[in-house]
GUGU-940648 format. One line per 5 residues: number of its first residue (from 1); their letters; for each residue x, y, z of N, C-alpha, C, O. Coordinates in Angstrom, 2 decimals. Atoms other than C-alpha are relative to their C-alpha. Layout:
<recs>
NUM> A> X,Y,Z,X,Y,Z,X,Y,Z,X,Y,Z | ... .
</recs>
This chain:
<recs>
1> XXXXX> 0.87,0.33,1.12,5.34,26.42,51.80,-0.76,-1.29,0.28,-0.41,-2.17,1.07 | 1.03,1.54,-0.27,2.45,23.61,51.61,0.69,-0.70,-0.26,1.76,-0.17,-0.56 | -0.12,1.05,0.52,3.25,20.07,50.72,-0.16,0.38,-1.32,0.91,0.18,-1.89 | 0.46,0.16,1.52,1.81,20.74,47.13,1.02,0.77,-0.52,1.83,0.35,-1.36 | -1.32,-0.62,0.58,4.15,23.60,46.63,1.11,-0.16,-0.29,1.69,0.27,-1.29 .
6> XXXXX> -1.40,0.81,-0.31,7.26,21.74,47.87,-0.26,-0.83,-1.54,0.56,-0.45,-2.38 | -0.09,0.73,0.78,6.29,19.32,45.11,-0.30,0.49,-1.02,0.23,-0.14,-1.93 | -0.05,-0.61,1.46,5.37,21.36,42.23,1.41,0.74,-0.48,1.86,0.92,-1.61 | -1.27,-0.43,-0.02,8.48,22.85,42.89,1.56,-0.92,-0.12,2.75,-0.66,-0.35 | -1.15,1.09,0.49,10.42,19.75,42.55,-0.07,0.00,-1.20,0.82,0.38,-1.96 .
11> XXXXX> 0.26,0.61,1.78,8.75,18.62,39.21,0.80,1.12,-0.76,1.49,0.91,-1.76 | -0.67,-1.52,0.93,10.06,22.44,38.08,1.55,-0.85,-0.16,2.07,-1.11,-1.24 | -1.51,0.47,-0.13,13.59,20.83,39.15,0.21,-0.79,-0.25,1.42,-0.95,-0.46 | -0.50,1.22,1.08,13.71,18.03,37.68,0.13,-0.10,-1.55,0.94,-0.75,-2.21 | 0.18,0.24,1.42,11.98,19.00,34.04,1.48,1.29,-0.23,2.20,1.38,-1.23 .
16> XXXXX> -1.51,-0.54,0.44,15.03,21.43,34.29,1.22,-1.06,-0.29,1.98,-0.80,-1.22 | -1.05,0.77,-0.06,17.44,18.75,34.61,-0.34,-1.43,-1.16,0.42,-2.04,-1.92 | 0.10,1.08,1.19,15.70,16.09,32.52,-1.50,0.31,-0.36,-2.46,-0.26,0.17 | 1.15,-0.26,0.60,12.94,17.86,30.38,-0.28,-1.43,-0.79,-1.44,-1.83,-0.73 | 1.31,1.52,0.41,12.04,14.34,28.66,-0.75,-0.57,0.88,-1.48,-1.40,0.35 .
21> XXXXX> 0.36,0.47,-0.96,10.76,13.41,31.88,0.11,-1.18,0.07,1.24,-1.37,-0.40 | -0.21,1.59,-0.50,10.55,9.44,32.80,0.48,-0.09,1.39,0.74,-1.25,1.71 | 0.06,0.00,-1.07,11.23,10.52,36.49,-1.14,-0.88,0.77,-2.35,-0.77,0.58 | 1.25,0.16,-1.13,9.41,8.70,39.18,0.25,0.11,1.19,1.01,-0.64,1.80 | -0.35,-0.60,-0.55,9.11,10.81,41.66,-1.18,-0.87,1.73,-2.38,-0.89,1.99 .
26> XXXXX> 0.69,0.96,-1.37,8.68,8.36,45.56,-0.35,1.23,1.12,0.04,2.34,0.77 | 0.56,-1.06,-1.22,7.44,10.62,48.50,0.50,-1.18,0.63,0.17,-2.34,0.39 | -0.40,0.65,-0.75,9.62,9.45,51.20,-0.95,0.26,1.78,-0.87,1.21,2.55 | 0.98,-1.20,-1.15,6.75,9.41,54.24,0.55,-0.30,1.03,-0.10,0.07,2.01 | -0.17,0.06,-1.76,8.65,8.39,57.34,0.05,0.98,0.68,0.68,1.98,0.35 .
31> XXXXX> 0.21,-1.16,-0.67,7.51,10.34,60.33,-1.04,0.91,-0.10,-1.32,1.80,0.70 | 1.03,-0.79,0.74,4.68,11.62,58.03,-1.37,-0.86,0.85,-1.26,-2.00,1.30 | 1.37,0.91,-0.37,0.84,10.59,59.30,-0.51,0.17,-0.84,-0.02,0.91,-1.69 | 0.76,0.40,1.38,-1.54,9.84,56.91,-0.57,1.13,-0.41,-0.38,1.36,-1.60 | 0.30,-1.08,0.67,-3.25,13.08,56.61,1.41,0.43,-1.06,1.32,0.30,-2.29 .
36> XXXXX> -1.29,-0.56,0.50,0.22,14.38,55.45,0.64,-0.49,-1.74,0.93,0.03,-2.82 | 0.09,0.96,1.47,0.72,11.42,53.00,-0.84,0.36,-0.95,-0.44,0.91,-1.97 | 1.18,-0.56,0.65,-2.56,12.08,51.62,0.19,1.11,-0.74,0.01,1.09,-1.96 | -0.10,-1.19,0.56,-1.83,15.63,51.07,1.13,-0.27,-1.02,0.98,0.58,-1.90 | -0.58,0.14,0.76,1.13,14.30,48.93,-0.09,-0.61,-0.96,0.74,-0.52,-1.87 .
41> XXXXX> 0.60,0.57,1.33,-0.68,12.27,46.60,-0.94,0.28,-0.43,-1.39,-0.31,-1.41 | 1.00,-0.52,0.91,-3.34,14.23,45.93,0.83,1.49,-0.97,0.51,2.02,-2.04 | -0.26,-0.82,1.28,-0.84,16.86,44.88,1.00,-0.72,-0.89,1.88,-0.10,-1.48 | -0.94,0.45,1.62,0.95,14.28,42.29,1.23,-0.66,0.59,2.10,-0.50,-0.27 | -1.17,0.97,0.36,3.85,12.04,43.48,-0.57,-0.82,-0.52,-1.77,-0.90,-0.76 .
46> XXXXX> 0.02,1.08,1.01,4.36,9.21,41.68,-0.55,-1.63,1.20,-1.35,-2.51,0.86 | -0.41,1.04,-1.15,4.66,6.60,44.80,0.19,0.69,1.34,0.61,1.84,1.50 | -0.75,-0.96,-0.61,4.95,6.75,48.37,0.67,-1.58,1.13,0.22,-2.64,1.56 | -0.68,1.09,-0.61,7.75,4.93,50.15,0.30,0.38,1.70,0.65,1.40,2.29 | -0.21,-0.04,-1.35,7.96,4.11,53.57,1.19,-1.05,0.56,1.36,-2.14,0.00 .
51> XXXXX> -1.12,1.45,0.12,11.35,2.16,55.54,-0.04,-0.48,1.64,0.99,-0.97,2.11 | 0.31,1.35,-0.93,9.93,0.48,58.86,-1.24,-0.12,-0.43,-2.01,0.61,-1.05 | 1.08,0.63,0.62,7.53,-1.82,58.47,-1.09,0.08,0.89,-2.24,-0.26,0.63 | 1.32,-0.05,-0.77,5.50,-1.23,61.16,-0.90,1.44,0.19,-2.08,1.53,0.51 | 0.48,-0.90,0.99,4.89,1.98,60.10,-0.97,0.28,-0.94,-2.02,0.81,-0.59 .
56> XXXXX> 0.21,0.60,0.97,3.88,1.42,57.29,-1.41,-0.67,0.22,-2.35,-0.13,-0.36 | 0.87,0.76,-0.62,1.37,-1.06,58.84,-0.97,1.01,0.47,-1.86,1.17,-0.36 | 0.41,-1.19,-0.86,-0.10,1.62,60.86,-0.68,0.63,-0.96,-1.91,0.66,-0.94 | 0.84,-1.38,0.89,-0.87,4.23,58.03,-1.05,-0.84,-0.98,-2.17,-0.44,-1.27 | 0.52,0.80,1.04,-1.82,1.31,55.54,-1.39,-0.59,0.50,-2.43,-0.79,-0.14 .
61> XXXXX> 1.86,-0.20,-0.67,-4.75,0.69,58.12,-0.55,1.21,0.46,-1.29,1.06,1.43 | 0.61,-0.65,0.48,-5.72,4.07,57.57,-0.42,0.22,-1.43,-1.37,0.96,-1.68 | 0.54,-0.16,0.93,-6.20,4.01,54.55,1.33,1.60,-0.79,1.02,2.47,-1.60 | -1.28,-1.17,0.33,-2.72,6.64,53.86,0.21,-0.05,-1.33,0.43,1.01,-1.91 | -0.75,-0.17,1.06,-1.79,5.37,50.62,-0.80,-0.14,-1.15,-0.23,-0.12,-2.24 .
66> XXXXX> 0.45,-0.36,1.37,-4.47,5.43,48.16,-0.12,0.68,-0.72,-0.37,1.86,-0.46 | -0.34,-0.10,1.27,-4.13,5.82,45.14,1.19,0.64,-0.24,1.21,1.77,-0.72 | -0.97,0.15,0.06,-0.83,5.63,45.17,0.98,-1.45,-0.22,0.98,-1.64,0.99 | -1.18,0.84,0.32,1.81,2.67,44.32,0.53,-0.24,1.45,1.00,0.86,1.76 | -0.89,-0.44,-1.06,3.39,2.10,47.81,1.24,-1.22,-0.27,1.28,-2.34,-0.79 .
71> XXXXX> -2.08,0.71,0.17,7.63,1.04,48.02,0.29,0.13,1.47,0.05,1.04,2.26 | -0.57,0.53,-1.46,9.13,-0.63,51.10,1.36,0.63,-0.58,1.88,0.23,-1.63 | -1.45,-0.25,0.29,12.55,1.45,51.16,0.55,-0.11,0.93,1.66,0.12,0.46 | -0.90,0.81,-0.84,14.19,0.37,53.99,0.60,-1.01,0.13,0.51,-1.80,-0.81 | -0.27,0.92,-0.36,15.88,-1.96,55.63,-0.57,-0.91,0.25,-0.88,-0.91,1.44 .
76> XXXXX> 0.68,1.01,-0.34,14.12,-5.15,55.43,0.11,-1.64,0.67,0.07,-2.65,-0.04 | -0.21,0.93,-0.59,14.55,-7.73,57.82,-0.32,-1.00,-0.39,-1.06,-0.87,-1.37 | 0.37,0.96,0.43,14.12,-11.16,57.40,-1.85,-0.75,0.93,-2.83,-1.26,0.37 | 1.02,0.50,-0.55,11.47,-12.14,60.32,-1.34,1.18,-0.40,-2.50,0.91,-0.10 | 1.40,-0.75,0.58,9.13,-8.84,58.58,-0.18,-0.61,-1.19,-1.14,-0.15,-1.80 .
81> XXXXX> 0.36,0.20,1.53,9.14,-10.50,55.33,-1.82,-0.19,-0.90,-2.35,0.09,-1.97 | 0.85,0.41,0.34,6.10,-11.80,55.50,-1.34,0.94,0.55,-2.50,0.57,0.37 | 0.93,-0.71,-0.29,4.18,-8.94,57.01,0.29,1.45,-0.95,-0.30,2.48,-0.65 | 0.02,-0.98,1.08,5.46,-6.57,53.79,0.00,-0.18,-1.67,-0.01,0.66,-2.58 | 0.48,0.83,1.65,5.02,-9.37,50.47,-1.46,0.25,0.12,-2.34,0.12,0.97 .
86> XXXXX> 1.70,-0.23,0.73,1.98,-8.46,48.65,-0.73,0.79,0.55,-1.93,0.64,0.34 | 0.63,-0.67,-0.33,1.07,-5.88,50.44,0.64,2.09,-0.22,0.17,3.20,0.01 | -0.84,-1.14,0.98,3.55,-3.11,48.82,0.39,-0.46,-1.66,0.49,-1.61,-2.08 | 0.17,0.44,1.78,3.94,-2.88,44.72,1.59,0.32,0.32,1.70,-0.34,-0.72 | -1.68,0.44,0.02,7.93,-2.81,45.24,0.52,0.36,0.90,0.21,1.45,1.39 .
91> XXXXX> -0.69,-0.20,-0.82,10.49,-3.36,47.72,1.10,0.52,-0.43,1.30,0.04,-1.54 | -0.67,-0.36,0.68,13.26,-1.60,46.98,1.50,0.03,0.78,2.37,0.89,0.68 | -1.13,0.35,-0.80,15.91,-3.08,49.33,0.87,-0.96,0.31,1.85,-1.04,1.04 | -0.73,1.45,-0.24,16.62,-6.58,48.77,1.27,0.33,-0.20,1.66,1.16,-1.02 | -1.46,0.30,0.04,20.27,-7.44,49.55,0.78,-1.19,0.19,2.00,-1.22,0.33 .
96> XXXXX> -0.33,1.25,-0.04,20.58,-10.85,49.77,-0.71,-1.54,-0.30,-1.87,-1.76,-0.65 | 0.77,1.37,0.63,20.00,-14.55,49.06,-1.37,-0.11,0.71,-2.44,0.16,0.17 | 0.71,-0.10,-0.85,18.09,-15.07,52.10,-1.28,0.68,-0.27,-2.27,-0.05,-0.37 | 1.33,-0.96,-0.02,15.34,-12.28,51.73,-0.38,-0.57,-1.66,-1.50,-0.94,-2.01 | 1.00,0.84,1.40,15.18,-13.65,47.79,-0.89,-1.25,0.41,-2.09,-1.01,0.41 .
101> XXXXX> 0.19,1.14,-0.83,14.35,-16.89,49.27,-1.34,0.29,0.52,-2.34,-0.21,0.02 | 1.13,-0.33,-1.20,11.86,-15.66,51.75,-1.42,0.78,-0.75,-2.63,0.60,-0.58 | 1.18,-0.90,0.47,10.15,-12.93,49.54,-0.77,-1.03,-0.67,-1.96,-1.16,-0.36 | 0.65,1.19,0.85,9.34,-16.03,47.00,-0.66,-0.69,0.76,-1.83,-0.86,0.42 | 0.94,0.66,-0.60,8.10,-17.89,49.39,-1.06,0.41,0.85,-1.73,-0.30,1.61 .
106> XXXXX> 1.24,-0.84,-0.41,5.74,-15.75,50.49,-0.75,0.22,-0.88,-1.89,-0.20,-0.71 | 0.56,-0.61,1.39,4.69,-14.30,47.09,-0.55,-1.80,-0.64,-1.52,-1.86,-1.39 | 0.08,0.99,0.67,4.59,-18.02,46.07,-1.72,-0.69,0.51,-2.62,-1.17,-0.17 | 0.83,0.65,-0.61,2.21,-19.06,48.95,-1.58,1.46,-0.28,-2.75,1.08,-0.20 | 0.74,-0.53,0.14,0.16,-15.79,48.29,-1.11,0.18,-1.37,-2.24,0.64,-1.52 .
111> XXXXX> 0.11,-0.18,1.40,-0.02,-16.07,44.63,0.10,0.66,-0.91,-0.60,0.65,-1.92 | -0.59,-1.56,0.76,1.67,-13.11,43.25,1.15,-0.08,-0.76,1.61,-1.11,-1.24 | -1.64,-0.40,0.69,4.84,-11.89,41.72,0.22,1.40,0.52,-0.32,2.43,0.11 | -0.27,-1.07,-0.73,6.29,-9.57,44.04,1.53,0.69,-0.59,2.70,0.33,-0.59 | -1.59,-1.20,1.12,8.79,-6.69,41.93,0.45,-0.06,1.49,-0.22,-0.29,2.50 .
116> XXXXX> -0.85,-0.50,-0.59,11.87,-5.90,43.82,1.21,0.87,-0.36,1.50,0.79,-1.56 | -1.27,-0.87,0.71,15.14,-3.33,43.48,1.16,-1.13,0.94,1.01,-1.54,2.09 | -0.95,0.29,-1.16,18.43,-5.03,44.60,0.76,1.10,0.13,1.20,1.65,-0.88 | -0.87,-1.23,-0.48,20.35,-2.19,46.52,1.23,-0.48,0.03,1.51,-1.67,0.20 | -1.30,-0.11,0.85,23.54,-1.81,45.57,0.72,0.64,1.30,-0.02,1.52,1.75 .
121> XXXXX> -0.70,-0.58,-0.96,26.30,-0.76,48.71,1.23,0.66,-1.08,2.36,0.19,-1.18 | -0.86,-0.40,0.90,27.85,1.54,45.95,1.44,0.81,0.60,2.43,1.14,-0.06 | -1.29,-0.73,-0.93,30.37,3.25,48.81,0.63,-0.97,0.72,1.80,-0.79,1.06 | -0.82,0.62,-0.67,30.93,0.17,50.65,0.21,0.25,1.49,1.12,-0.06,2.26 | -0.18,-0.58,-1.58,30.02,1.76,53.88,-0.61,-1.31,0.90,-1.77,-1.71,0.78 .
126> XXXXX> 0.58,1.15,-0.83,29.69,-1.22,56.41,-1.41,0.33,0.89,-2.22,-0.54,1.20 | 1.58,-0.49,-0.86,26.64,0.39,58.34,-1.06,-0.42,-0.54,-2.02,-1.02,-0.07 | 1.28,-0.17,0.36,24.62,0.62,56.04,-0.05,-1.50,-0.87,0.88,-2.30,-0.80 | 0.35,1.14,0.37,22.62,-2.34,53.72,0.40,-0.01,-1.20,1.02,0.98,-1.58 | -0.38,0.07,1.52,23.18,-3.42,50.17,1.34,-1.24,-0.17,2.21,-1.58,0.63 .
131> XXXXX> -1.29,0.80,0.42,25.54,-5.83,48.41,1.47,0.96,-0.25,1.58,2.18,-0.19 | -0.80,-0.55,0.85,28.73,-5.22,47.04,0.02,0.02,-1.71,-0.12,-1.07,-2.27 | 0.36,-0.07,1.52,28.52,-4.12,43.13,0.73,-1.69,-0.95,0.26,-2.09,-2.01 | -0.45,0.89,0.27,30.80,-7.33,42.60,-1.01,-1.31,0.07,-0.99,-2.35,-0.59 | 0.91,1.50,-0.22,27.99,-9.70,43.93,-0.68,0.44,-0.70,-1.46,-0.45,-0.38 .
136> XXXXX> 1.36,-0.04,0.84,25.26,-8.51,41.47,-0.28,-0.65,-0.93,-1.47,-0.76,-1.26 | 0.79,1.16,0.95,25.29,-10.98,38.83,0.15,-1.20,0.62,-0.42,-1.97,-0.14 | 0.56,1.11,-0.79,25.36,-14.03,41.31,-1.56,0.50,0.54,-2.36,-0.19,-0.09 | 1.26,-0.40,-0.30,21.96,-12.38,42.88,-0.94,-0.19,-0.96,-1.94,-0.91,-0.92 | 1.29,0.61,0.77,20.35,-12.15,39.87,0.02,-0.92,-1.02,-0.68,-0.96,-2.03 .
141> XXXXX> 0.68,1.49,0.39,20.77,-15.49,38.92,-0.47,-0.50,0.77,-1.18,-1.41,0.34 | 0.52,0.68,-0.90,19.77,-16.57,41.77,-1.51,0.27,-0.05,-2.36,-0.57,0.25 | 1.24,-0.45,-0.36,16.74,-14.47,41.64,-0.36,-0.67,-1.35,-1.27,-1.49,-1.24 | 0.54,0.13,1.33,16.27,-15.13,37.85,-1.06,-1.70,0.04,-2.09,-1.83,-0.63 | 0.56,1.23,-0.16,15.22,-19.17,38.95,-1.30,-0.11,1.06,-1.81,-1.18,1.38 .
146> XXXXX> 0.87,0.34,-0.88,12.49,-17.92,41.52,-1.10,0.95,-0.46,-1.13,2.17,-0.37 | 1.16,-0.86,0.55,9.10,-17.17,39.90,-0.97,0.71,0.71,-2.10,0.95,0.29 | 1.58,-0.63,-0.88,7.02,-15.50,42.57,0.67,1.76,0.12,-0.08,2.63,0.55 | -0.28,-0.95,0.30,9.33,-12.46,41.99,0.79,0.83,-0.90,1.78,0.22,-1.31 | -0.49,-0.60,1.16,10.50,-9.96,39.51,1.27,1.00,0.76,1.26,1.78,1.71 .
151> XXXXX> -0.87,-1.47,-0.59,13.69,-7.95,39.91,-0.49,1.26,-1.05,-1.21,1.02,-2.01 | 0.85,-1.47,0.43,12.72,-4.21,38.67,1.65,1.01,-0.49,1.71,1.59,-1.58 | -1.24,-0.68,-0.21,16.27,-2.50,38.96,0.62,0.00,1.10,0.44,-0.88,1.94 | -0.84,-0.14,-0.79,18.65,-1.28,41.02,-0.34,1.41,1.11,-1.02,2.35,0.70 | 0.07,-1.46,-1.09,18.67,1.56,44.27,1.17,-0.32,0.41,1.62,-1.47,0.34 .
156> XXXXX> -1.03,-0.13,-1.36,21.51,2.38,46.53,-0.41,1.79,0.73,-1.13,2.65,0.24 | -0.55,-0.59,-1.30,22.22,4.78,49.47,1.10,0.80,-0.02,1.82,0.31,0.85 | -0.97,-0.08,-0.38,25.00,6.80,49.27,0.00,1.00,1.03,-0.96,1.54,1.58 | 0.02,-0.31,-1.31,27.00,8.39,51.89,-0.52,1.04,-0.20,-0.77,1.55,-1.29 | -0.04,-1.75,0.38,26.15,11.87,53.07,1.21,0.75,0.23,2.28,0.61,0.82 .
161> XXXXX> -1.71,-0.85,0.55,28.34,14.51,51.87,-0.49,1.56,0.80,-1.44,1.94,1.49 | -0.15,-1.52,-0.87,29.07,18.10,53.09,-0.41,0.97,-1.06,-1.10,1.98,-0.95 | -0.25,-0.73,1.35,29.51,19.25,49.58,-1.16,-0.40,-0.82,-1.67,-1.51,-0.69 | 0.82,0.65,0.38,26.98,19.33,47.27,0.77,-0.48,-1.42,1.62,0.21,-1.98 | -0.90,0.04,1.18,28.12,17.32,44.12,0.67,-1.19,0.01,0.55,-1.94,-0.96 .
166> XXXXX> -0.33,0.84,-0.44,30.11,14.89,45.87,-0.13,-1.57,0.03,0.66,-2.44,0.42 | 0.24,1.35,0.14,28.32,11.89,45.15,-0.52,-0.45,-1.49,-1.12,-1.43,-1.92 | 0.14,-0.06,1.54,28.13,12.58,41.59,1.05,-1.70,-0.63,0.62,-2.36,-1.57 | -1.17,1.08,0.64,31.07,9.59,40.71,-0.98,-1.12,0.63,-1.42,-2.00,-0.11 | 1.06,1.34,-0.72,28.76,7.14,43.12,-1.16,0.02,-1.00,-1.09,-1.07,-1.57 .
171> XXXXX> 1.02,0.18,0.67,25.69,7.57,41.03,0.51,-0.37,-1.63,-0.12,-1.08,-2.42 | -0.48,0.32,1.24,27.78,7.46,37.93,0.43,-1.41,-0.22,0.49,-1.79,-1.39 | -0.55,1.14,0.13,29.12,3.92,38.69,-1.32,-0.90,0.68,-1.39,-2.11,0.93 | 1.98,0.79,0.00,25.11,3.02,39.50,-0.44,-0.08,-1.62,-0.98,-0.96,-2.29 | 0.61,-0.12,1.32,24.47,4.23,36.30,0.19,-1.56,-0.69,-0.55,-2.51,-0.97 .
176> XXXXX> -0.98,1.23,0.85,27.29,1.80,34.63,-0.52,-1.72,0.37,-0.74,-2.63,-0.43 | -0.13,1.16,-0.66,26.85,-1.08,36.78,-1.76,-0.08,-0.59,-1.87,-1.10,-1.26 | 1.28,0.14,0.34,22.57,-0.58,35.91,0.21,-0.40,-1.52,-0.27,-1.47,-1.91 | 0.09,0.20,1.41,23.35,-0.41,32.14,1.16,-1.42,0.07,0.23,-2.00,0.63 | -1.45,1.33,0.14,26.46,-3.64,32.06,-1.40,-1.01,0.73,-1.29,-2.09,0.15 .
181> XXXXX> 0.71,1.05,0.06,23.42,-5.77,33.47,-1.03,0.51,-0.76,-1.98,-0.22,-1.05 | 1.57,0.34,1.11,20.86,-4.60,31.30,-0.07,-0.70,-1.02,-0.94,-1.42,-1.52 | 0.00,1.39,1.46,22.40,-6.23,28.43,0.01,-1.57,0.07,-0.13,-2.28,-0.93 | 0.32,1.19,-0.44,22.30,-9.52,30.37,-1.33,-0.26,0.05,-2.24,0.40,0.56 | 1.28,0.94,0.05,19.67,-11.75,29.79,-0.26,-0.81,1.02,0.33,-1.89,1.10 .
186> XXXXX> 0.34,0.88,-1.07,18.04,-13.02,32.92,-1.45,-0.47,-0.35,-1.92,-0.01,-1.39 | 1.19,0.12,-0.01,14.49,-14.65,33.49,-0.07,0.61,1.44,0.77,0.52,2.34 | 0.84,-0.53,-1.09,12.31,-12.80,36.01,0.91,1.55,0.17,0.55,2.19,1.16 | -0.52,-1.31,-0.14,14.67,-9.39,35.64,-0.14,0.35,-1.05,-0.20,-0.44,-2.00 | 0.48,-0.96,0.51,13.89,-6.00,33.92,0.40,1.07,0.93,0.00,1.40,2.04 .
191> XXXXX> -1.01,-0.96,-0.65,16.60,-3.36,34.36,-0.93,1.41,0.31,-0.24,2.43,0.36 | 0.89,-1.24,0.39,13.34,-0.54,34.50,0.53,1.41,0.76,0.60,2.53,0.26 | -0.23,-1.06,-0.70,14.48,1.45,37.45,1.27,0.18,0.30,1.91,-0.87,0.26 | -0.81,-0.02,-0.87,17.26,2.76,38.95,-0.21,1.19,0.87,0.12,2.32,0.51 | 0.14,-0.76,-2.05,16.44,4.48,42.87,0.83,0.65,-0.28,1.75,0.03,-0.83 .
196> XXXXX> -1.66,-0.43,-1.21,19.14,6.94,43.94,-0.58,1.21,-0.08,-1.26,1.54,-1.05 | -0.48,-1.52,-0.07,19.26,10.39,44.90,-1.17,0.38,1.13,-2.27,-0.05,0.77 | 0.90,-0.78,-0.94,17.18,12.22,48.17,-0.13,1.12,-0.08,-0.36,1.50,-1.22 | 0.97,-1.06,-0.11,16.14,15.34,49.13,1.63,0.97,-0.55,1.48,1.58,-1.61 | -1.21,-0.33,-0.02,20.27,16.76,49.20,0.56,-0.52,-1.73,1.09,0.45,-2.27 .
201> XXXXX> -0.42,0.14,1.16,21.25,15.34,45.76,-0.71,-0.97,-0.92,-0.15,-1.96,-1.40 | 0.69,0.71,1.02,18.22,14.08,43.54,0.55,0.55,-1.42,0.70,-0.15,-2.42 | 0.33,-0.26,1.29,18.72,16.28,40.93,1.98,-0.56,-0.94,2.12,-0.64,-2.16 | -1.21,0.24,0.18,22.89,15.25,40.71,-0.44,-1.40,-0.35,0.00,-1.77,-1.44 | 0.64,1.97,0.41,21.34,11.33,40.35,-0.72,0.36,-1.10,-0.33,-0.38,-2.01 .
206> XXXXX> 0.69,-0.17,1.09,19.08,12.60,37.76,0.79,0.22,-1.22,0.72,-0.08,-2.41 | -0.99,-0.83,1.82,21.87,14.51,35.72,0.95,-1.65,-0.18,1.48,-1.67,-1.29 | -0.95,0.83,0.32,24.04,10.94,35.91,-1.18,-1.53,-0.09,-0.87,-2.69,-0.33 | 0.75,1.63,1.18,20.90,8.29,34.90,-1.20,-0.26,1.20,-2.26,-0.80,0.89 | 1.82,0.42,-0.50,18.11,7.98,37.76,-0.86,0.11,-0.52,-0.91,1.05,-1.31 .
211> XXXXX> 1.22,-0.37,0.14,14.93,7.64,37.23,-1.05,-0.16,0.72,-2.22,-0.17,0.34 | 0.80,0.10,-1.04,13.71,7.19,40.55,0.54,0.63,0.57,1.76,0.74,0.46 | -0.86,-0.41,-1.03,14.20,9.06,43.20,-0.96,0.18,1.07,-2.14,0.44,0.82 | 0.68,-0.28,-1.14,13.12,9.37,46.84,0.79,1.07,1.04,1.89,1.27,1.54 | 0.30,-1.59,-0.97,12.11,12.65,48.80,-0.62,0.03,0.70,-1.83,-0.16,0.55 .
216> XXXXX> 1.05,-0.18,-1.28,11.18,13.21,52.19,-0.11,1.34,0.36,-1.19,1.89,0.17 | 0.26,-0.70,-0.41,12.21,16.22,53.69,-0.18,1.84,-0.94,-0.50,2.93,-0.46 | 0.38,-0.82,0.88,11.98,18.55,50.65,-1.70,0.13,-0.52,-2.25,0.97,-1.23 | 1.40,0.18,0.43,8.39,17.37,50.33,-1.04,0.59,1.25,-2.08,1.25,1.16 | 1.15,-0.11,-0.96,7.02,17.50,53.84,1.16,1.12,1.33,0.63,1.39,2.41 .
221> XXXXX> -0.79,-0.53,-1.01,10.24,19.61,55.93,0.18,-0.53,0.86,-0.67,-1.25,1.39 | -0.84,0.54,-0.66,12.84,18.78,58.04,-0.61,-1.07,1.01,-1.41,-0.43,1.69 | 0.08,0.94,-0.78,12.15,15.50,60.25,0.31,0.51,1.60,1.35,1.11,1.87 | -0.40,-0.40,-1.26,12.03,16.15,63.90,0.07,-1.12,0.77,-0.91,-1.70,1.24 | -0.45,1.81,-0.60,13.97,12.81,65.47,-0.25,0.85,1.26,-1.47,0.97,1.18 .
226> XXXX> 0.11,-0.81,-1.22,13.84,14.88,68.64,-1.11,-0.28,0.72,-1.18,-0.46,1.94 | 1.44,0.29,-0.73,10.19,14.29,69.06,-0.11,-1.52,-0.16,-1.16,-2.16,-0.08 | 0.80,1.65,0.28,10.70,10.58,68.34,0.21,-0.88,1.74,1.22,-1.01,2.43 | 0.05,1.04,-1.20,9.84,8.33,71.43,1.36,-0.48,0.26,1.56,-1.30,1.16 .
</recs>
């Protein structure tokens, strides 16, 4: 099926799962070239997120992402910081003091207010990025005292499963942990989003409180690492 189909065919699957809608639905493009992108925002995502930055770089001097929103979802290093502030409308990966630190002072010297998600290591898998759910209200106080950026919500990662279903209790303790700081009062945070769920279990994140979610290979088919350099 086209790109457009793939994605009209999501929206079907989601207003099944949450007919009020408030989904925002990211087009995950890594691996994608800009024609490709293109073809996914003219048929209707919401956003499209990309997670290296040089990447990213690349399509963004074609001209890939207009009229679109674009989201840094990767892993974001500290020495790229300053070649992905103010030039994406949200990162959606911060995990530490450090990169708060850095994004502000970038956003500060640019003159912006750069949104961010802090990712959440809701499994605890050492590989991968994110805090632990225990550090999240030190973060956003920390963040709450630095005006050049806004926190937005929360994303995580979880593992992959065999089963589908499986990561239903992980998104449920995103949910919790998203709502237990919303009722906290920070400056510069606004609980709006919470990230989770891919191509394998968006609509299981949807039934337990997302309202973001990012899709790659349901949008554009299977990734071929095989052909990667």
């Amino acid at each position: 099926m086209s790109i457009a189909e793939n994605i009209a065919n999501i929206r079907r699957a989601i207003a099944e799962v949450c007919p009020q809608g408030g989904i925002t639905l990211v087009a995950a493009t890594k691996m994608n070239d800009a024609d490709r992108v293109r073809e996914a925002i003219a048929a209707g995502v919401d956003a499209c997120g990309e997670n290296k930055v040089q990447e990213f770089l690349e399509k963004d001097a074609l001209g890939a992402y207009e009229g679109a929103p674009r989201h840094f979802i990767g892993h974001l290093q500290r020495n790229k910081v300053n070649k992905i502030v103010g030039k994406v409308d949200l990162i959606q990966s911060v995990d530490s003091s450090e990169l708060l630190t850095l994004i502000n002072r970038r956003a500060e010297a640019l003159g912006i207010v750069q949104d961010i998600l802090i990712e959440i290591s809701i499994a605890g898998e050492e590989q991968k990025s994110g805090i632990a759910p225990h550090e999240l209200p030190k973060l956003l106080e920390e963040a709450s005292v630095l005006p050049a950026l806004r926190v937005r919500g929360l994303m995580c990662v979880p593992p992959i499963q065999e089963e589908s279903g499986e990561n239903r209790h992980y998104f449920a303790q995103m949910k919790q942990l998203f709502v237990d700081n919303s009722n906290k009062k920070y400056d510069n945070v606004s609980m709006d989003f919470l990230s989770m769920g891919m191509t394998d279990d968006y609509l299981d994140a949807i039934a337990e409180g997302a309202n973001m979610v990012r899709i790659g290979s349901a949008i554009f088919g299977a990734r071929n690492y095989a052909a990667m350099p």
